[in-house]
N, C-alpha and C positions, 0 to 999 in steps of 0.2 A: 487682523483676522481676515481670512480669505472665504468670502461667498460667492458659489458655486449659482449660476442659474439656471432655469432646466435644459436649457442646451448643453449645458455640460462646460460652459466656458467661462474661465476666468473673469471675474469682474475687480474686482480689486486693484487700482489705480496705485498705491503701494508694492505690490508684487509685482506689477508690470514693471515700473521701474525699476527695481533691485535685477531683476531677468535681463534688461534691458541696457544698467548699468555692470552687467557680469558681462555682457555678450563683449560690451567696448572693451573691457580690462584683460583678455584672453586675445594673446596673442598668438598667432601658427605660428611655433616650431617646427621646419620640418624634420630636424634631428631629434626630436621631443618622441619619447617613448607611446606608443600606442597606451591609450586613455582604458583602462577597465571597466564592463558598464553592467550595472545591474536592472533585469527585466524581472518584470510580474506579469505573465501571462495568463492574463484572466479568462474568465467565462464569459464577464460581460464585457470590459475594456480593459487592456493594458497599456503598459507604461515602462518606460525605459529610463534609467534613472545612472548621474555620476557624479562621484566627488571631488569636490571646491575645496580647497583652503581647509579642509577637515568635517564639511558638512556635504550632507548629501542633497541633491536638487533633482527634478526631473525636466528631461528634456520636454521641450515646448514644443508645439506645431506650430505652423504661419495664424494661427486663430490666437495662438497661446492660449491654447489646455495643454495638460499634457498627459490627455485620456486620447486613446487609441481605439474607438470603438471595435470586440473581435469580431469584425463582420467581415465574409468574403464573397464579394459577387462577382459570378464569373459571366462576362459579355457576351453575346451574342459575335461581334470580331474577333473573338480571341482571346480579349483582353483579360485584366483579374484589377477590381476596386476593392481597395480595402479602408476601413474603418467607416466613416462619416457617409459619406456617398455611398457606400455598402448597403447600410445600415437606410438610407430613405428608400433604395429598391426593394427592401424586403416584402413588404407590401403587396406590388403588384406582381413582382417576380420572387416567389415562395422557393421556388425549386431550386432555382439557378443561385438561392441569396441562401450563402450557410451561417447560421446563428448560434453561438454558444457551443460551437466546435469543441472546444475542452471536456465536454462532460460524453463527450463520444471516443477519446482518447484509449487508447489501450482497451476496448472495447468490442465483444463477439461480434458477427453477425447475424449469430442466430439467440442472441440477448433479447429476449422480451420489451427490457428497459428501452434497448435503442430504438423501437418502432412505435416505442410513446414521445421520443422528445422531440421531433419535429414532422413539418410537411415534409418530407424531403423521396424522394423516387430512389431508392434503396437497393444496390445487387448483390445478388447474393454472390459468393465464391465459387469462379470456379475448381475443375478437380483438381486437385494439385497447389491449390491458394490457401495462403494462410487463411483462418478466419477470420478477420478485421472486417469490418466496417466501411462499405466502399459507397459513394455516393453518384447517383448520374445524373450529369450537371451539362446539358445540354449534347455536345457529339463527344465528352469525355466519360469519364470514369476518374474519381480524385479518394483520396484517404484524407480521414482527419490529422496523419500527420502532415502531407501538403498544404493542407489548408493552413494547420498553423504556422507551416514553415512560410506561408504567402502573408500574416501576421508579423510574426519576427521577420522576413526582410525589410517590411514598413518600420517597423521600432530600430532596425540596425541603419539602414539609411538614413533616420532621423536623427542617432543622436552619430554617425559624419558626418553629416551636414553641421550640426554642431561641432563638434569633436577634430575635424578633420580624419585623424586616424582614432579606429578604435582596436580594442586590444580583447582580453576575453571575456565571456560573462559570467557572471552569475543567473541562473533564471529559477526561478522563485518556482515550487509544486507544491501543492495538498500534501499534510501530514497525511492523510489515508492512503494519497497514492500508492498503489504495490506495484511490481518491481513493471507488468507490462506498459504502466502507462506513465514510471519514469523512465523507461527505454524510448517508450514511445518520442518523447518533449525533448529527449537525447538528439532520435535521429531528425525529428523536424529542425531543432538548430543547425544541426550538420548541414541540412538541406538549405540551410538559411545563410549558410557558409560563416556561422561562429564558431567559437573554441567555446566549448564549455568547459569554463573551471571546476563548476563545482553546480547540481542542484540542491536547492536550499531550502527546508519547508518552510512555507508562506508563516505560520505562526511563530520560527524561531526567529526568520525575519523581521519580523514585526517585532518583536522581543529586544531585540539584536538594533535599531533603531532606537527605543526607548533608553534602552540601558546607556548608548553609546552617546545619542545625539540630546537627551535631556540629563545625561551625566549622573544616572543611578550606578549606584555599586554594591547596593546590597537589596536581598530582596527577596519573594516568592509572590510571582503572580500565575497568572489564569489570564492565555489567552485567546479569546473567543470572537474566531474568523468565521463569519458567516458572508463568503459573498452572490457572484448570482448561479452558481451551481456547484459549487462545494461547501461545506462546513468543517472544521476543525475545533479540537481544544484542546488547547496546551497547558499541562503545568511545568513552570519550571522556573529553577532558581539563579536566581545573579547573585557571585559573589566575586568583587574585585576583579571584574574582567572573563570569568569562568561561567558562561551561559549551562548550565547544566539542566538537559528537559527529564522529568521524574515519571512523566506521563503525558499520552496522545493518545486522542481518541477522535470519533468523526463521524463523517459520513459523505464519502465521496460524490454522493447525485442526493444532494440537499441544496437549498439557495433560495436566493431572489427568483428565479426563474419559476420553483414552484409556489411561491405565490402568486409570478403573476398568472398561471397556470391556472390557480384555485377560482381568480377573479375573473376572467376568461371563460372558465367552464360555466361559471355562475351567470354567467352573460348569456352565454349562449343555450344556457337550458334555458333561460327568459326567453329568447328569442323562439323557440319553438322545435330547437336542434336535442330530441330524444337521445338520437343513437349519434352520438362524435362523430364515428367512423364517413357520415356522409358529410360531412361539412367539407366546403369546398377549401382547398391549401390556401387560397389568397384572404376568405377570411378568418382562419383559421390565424395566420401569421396579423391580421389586422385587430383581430378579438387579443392578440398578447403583446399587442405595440400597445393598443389603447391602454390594455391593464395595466401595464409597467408607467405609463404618463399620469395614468392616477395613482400609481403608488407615490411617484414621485411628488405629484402635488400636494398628497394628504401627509408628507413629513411636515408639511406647517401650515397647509389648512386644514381646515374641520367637515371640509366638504369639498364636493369638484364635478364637473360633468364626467362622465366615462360615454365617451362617441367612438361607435363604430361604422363603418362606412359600411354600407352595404352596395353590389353593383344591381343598378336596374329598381333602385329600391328607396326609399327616405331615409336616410340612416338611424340609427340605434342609437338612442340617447337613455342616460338617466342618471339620477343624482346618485351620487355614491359618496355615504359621509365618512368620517376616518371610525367610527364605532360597527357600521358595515364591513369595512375593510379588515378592522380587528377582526370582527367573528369570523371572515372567508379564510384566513389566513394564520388564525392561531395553532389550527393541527400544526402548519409547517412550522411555525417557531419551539413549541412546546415537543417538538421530535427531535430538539436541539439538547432537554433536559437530560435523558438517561445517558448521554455520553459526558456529559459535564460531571455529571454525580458520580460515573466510571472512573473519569480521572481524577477526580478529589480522591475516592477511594485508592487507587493506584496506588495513586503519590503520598496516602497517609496525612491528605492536610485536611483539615476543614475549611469551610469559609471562612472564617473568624480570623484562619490566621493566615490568610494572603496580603499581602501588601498593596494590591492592586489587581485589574481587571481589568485588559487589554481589549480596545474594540479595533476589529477589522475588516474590512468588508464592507462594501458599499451597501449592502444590506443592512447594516446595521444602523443608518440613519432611519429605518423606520423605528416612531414611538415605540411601538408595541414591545419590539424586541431590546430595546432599553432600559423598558420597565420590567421584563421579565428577566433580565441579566442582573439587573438589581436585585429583583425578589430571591433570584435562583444561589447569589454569591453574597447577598448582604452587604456591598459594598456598589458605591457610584459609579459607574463604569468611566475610565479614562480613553479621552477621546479627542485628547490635544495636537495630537498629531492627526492628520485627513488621511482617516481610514482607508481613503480611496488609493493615498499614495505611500502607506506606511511600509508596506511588503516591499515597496520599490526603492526604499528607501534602507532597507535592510540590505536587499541585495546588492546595493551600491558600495555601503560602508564593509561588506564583506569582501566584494570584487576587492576594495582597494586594498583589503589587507592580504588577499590569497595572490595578489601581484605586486606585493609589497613596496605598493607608491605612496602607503598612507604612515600616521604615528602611531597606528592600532593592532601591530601587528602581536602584541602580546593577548590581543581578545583570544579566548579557545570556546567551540562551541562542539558541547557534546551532546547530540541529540540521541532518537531512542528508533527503533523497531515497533510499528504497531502489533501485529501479530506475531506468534511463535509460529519458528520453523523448524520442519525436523522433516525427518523419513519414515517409510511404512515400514514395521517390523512383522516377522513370523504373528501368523492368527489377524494380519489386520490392524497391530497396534500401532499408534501414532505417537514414536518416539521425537519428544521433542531436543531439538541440539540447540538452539538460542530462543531461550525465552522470552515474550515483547515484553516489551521497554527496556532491552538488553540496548547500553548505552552502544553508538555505533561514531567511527569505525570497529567492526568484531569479528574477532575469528575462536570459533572451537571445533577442537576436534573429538570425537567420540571412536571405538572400539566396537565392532561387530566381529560373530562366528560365523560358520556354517551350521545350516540343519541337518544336511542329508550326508551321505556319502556319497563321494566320486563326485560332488558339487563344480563346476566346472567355469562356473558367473554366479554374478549378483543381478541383482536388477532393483536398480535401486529408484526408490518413488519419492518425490520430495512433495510435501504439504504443509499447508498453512493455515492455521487455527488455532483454535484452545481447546479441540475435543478428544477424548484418550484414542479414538477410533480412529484409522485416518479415514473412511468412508463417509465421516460428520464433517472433513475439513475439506479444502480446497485443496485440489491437483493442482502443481505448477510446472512439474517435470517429471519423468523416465529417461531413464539410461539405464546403459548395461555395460557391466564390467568382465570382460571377456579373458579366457586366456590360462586359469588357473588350472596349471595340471589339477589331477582328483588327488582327495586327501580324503581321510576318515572325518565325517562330521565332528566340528570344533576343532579340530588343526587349525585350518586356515584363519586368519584373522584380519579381518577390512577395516579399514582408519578412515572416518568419512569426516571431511570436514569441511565446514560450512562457514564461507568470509562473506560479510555484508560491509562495502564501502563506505565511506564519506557522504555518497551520494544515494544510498539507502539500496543500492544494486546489491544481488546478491549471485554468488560462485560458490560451486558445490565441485569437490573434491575427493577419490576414494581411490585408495592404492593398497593392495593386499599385501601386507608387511614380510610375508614368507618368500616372495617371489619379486616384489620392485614393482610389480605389474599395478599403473597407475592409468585416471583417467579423469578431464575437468571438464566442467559443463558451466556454462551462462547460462542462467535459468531466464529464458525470454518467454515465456506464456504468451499465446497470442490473444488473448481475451483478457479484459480487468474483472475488480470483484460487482458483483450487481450491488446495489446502493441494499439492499435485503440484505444479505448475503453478509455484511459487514455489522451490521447491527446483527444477527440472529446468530454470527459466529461467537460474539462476546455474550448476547443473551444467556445463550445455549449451554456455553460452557457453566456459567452460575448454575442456570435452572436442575440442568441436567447433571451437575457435576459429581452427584451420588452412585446414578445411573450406570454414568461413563467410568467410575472407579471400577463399579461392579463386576460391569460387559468387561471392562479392562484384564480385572484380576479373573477371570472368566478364560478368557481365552490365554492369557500367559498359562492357568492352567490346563488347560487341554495340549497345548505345546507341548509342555514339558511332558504331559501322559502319554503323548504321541510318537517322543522320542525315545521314552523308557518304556511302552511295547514295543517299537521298531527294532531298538539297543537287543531287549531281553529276550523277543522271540529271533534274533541272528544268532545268538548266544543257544540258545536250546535247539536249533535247529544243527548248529554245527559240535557242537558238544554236548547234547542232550544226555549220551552215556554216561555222564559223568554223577547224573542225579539217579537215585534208585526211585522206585515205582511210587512212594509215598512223597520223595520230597519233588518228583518230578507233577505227580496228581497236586500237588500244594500249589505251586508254581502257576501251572496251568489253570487252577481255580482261581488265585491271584489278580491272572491276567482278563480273565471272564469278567470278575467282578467289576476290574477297571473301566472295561468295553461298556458296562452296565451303566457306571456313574457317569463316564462322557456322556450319553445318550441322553442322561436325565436332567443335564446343564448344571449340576448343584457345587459348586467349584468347592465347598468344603469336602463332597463327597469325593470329588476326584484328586483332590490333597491327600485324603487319607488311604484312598484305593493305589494312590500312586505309592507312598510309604509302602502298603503291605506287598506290593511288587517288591517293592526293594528288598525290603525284610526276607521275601520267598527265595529272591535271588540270591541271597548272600551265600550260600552253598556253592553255589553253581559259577558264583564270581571269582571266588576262593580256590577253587577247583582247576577253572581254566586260568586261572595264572599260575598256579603252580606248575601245571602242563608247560606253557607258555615258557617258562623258566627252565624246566626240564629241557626242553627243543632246543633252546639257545645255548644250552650249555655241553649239548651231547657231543662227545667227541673234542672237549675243548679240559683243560686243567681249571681248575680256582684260582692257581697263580698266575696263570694270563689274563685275568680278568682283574686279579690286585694290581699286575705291572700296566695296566693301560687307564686305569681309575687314579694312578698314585698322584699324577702331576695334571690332571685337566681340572680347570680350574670352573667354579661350583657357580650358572647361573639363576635368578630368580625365575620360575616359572611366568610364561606373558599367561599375563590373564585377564579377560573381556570382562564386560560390564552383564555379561550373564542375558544378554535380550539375541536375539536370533533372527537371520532375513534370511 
């Protein structure tokens, strides 16, 4: 058994030596192929991780842990400290000391959330900047993708020091992650100067570990990654090799962090601090070190001091028992239930019939959250592997098989899409083209017309959600599809299709079939989704989903009404002679009535108004084709028209899915 003490370092006189006895048995090749290494770039520490002999290990530091605290302090010289030494500046240097950098990843600047999660002196963008998140950290200006790429060169250095050479990674991300903040963990490796093979979410990893390295083969569990600012749950099934995820759900700014946040706040409304906003950053970062030192002490006592330093001052004492710490802290665990209960439903399982319950995340050594995994799945939670290293441990054993040094390269891992993606269609609608948990890598393509006449582009909107509206869901792109000579509305026909990678990235694709005229887009959002935002898109969709059919079928009607007054009054305007006084007054009342029922929103009434248009027209349709017919044939035989028909041979009419941009 390996016990952890609260510095975070190995004690275990056992796994020293096995560490110690691998180090002697590892010989430099220098012809020896570059070493594949798996990282879990955490919120609160990471960990770089490579495969032995068929099992996975992580690299150690000169301390032998092989936690990397994510802390980056930038020197007053120049300089940049990361992990350990980081992590004791935070303290008195709030500003310059960046904390749990992850959960700012792919994230706005002008996000609410961001200017709750730390001290930190915040710039805004200038014109012309993308919106990200930029931090000022003495005479600089830094992103949280630098920062983490100042993270991963510590983890890349450590394991050549070990390794000698290393080769490409795997790096471990949030099942919620969407697509800007696995772009994001993209370019910080780049920056870090690795190859990413592949990103891999933190719970398939974990999963992918179990299966592999305690030799299950068959199976459905539930796994439930809660660490210090993300959460996930996964379900999914092993069979022979076949990781297959059924369902992911989450909450990307969930964690350890907001407990120790809860504990923290509770401090300091003791303390006499009303309004947050004036508390000074230095103890601001000291009220959430102290928290986190008593979370950590109450996993196995029953009590502990919580001291905060104050300057100029006695310090802030007071007992804080582990029955305290339950009540501060139970909102944030119990915000963990509605996405667990999402993905059981998903996935069609109940608890009853999981095979097991995956713990990950170093948050998950607190009680609390053990006993409520338990109550929440009915099942023990397993916990044999150290949570802390199990994700790193996943990414290892998949590095070795995606650079095929290992015996596993028969494992296949099919993960899912958390939310649906699609485009805005005619009225607003939010046409979905990959549904979440659409297993990935995916590609579909879908069928669009035109509305108007002489239509000349698209402009196509891509969103993400579960709402029929796209107005209810998330923007992540616009583009435009330029170039189309004009046609009669519904000639043209646009093929939009939408590929989501290995690595959960997504490309959007749309080429008008009539003309070759194509155009592809990387969907890079510069903002992620808000930790709200994520929970209330899934909420919303249930709550609302009566609502959203309604508004749905609502506007497809008025569409369509839109098009057949547009269609019927061109037709009477240019053929109008063709109706006499009665069935031209019918017509015209027809179209009154129509105008009447759009106004009143009642979509059965504009179904039926829309019919008796039709009805009215069918005169006047019959009419100008015949005309139409006449034109075409004036001046011309019947038998020139059989000799040019005899031998061309008979295609199937293209025809769309009937929705309209």
């Amino acid at each position: 058994m390996i016990v952890r003490d609260r510095s975070d370092r190995l004690t275990s006189a056992r796994y020293d030596e096995a560490q110690d006895s691998m180090a002697l048995l590892q010989i430099f090749d220098p012809k020896a192929r570059p070493e594949p290494i798996g990282i879990d770039l955490g919120t609160t520490n990471s960990l770089v991780a490579h495969v032995v002999d068929g099992r996975a290990t992580c690299v150690l530091d000169c301390d032998l842990s092989p936690l990397l605290p994510s802390v980056v302090h930038y020197a007053s010289h120049g300089g940049v400290l990361v992990g350990a030494e980081a992590r004791d500046l935070a303290a008195e240097h709030p500003r310059e000391t960046l904390v749990s950098v992850k959960r700012f990843m792919g994230r706005g600047a002008d996000d609410p959330e961001t200017r709750r999660l730390g001290p930190y002196d915040f710039v805004s963008p200038r014109e012309g900047e993308s919106n990200t998140v930029r931090f000022r950290v003495r005479e600089r200006v830094v992103t949280p993708v630098e920062v983490s790429a100042e993270i991963l060169k510590v983890l890349k250095s450590r394991a050549e020091s070990h390794l000698r050479t290393v080769g490409g990674a795997v790096i471990t991300v949030p099942a919620y992650f969407d697509d800007a903040q696995r772009q994001a963990t993209r370019d910080a490796a780049r920056l870090a100067g690795l190859e990413v093979l592949r990103l891999l979410n933190e719970p398939t990893a974990a999963a992918l570990a179990y299966g592999l390295d305690k030799g299950r083969t068959q199976g459905t569990f539930a796994v439930y990654d809660l660490g210090g600012g993300t959460f996930d749950i996964t379900v999914l099934s092993l069979d022979d090799g076949v990781f297959q995820v059924r369902s992911t759900g989450g909450d990307s700014q969930l964690g350890g962090d907001d407990m120790d946040r809860a504990v923290a706040l509770d401090a300091l409304h003791a303390m006499g601090f009303e309004d947050l906003a004036t508390v000074p950053p230095t103890l601001v970062r000291r009220a959430l070190d102290a928290a986190r030192a008593a979370k950590h002490a109450l996993t196995d006592a029953t009590e502990t001091a919580l001291t905060i330093e104050r300057d100029g001052d006695a310090p802030y004492v007071r007992t804080l028992t582990r029955d305290d710490f339950d009540a501060l802290v139970r909102p944030v665990v119990e915000r963990t239930g509605p996405a667990c209960r999402r993905a059981l439903r998903d996935a069609g399982v109940k608890p009853e019939a999981l095979d097991g319950v995956i713990l990950v995340g170093g948050s998950t050594r607190v009680p609390l959250v053990r006993r409520y995994v338990k109550e929440l799945f009915h099942h023990e939670p397993l916990a044999d592997i150290d949570p802390d290293q199990v994700v790193a441990f996943g990414a290892a054993l998949q590095a070795d098989m995606l650079a095929g040094t290992g015996p596993r390269e028969d494992a296949l891992i099919l993960d899912v899409i958390p939310l649906s993606l699609g485009i805005e269609t005619m009225g607003g609608v939010a046409e979905k083209i990959l549904p979440r948990n659409t297993t990935i890598p995916a590609g579909r393509a879908q069928q669009f017309t035109t509305y108007a006449d002489n239509q000349t582009g698209f402009i196509l909107h891509v969103v993400q959600g579960e709402r029929e509206l796209a107005a209810d869901n998330r923007s992540l792109a616009t583009f435009t599809l330029k170039g189309i000579p004009p046609m009669p509305a519904g000639a043209a026909r646009l093929e939009v299709t939408f590929r989501v990678d290995a690595d959960g990235l997504l490309s959007v694709g749309a080429k008008e079939l009539t003309t070759g005229i194509e155009q592809h887009v990387e969907v890079k959002p510069s903002y992620g989704l808000e930790a709200e935002d994520v929970e209330r898109m899934l909420m919303e969709s249930f709550e609302f989903a009566e609502q959203d059919i309604a508004a749905r079928q609502l506007r497809e009607r008025v569409v369509e009404a839109e098009q057949v007054l547009g269609a019927t009054q061109k037709a009477l305007t240019i053929d109008g002679d063709l109706l006499d006084e009665d069935e031209r007054a019918e017509l015209e009342g027809a179209l009154r009535a129509l105008r009447d029922a759009m106004q009143s929103g009642d979509r059965q009434a504009i179904h039926l108004r829309t019919e008796g248009v039709d009805r009215a027209a069918l005169p006047l349709a019959e009419r100008r084709m015949n005309r139409a017919v006449q034109r075409a044939m004036s001046g011309h035989a019947l038998q020139e028209f059989e000799e040019e028909l005899k031998d061309r041979p008979v295609h199937p009419h293209l025809v769309g899915d009937g929705h309209t941009h």
